[in-house]
C-alpha positions in Angstrom: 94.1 103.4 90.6 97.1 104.4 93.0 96.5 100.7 94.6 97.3 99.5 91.1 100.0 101.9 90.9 101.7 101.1 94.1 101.6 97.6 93.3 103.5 97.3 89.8 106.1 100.0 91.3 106.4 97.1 94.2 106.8 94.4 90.8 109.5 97.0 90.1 111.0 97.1 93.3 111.7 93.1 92.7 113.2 94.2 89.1 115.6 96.8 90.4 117.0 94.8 93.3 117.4 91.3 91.2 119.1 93.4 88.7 121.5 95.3 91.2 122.3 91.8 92.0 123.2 90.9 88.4 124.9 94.2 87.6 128.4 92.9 89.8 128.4 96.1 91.1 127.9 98.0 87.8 130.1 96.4 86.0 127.4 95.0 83.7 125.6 97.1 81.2 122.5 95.8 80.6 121.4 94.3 84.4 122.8 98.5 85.3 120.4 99.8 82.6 117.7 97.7 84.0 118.5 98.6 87.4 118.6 102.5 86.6 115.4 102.3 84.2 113.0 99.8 87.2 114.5 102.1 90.2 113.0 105.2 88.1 109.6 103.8 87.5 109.4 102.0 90.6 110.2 105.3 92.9 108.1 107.4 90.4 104.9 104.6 90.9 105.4 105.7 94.5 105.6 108.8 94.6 102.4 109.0 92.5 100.4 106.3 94.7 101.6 108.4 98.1 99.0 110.8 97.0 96.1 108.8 97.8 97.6 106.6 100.4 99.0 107.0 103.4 103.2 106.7 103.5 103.7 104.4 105.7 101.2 102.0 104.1 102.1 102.8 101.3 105.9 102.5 101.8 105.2 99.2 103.9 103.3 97.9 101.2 105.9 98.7 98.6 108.5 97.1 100.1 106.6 94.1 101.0 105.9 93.5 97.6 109.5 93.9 96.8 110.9 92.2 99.3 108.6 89.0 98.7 109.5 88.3 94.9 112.3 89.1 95.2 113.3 86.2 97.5 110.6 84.1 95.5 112.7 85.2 92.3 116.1 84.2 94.3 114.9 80.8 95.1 113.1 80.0 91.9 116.2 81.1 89.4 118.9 82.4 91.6 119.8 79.0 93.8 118.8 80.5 96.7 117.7 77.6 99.3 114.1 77.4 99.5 112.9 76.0 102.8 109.2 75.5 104.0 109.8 78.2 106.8 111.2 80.6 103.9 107.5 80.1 102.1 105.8 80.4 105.3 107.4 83.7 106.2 107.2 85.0 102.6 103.5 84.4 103.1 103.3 86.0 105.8 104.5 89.2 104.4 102.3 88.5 102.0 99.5 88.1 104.0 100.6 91.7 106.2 101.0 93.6 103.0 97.1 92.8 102.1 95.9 93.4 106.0 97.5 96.9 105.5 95.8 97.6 102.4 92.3 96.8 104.1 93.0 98.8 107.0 93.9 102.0 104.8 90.9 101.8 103.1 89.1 101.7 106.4 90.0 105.1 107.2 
């Protein structure tokens, strides 16, 4: 279950920065109240999954997740360039993010 856990508070990691992004510096209401409501859950789903794994898996594997859809979201709907490299490099983060995942289980 913390797996599960740590991987929607990831999803929400991608909410939270997207809609920082939108809020223009808080000067937005409803991208700020999305921002303040994801960054909540998404810390909180943390905090919960650290129990059962590791911190710096989990952490790593948090931000991961983050990190990747929210350059997939950028390129997608936020005309951000999308490049071949840019998918490779995003898959490999990807592909880190699961190794980690198997080697915390392993232990």
């Amino acid at each position: 279950m913390s797996w599960i856990i740590l991987i929607v508070s990831g999803v929400l990691e991608a909410v939270w920065a997207t809609a920082l992004g939108k809020s223009t510096g808080f000067t937005r209401l409803w991208p700020s109240v999305v921002f303040a409501v994801a960054l909540v859950l998404s810390m909180g789903g943390l905090a919960v999954a650290m129990r059962d794994i590791s911190t710096g898996t989990a952490y790593a594997v948090w931000v991961g997740i983050g990190a990747a859809l929210t350059v997939l979201y950028a390129m997608i709907f936020g005309g951000e360039p999308a490049s071949l490299l840019k998918i490779v490099l995003i898959l490999g983060l990807v592909g880190c993010v699961v190794g980690l995942k198997f080697v915390d289980a392993a232990h």
